[in-house]
C-alpha positions in Angstrom: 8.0 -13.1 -3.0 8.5 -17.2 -2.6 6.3 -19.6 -1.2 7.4 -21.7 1.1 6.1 -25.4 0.2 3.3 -26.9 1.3 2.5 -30.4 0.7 -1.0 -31.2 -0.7 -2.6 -32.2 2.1 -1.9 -28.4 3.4 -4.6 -27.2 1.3 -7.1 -30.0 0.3 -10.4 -29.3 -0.2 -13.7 -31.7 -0.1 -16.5 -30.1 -1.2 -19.8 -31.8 -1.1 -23.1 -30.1 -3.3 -26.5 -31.6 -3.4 -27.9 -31.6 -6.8 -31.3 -29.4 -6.9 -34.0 -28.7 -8.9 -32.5 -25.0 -9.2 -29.3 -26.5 -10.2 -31.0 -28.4 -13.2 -32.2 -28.4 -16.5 -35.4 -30.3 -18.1 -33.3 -33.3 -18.7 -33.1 -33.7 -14.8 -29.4 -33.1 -15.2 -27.4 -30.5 -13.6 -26.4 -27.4 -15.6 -23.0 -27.5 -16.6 -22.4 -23.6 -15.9 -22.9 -24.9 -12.1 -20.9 -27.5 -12.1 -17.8 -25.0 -13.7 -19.3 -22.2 -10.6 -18.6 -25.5 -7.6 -15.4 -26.3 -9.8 -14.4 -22.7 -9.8 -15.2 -22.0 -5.6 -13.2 -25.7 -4.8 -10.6 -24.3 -7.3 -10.0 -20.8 -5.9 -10.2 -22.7 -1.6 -7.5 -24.5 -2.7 -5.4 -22.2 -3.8 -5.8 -19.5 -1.1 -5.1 -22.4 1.1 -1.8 -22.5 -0.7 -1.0 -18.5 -1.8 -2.4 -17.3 1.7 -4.0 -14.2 0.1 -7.0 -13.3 -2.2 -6.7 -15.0 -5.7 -9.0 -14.9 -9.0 -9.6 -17.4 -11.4 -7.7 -16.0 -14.9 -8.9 -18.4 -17.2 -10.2 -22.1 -17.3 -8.1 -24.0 -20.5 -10.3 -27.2 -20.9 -13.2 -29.2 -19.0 -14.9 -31.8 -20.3 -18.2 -33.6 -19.1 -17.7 -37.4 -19.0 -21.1 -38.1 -17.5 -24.1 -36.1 -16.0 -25.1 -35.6 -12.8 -28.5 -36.2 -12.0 -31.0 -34.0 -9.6 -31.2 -35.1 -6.4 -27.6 -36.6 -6.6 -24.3 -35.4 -4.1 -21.6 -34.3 -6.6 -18.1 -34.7 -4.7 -15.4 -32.4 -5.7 -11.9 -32.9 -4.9 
């Protein structure tokens, strides 16, 4: 099977999530197993846009937090 290509803007995502209280810990930061589930939805959009079937996420090799994200702040993925 071959793909035929697609340039990026074909299957783009923007995904906007407000950060709640159910999304954090008592630090007032947001837990980072969310932030790897929005990471992981954006992920798989993206490449459905591009495969135009069903995919799975296999594995995640690295992801590293530069900075938290604070409750009641809009986290942007992209």
């Amino acid at each position: 099977m071959s793909l035929a290509p697609k340039p990026p803007s074909a299957t783009h995502v923007d995904m906007t999530e407000l950060v709640m209280p159910t999304d954090g810990n008592s630090l007032g930061t947001a837990f980072g197993g969310r932030i790897v589930q929005w990471t992981d939805l954006a992920g798989g959009v993206c490449a459905m846009r591009h495969a135009g079937v069903p995919v799975v996420t296999v594995s995640i090799d690295q992801l590293t937090f530069l900075a938290p994200i604070r409750i009641g702040h809009v986290a942007l993925l992209r």
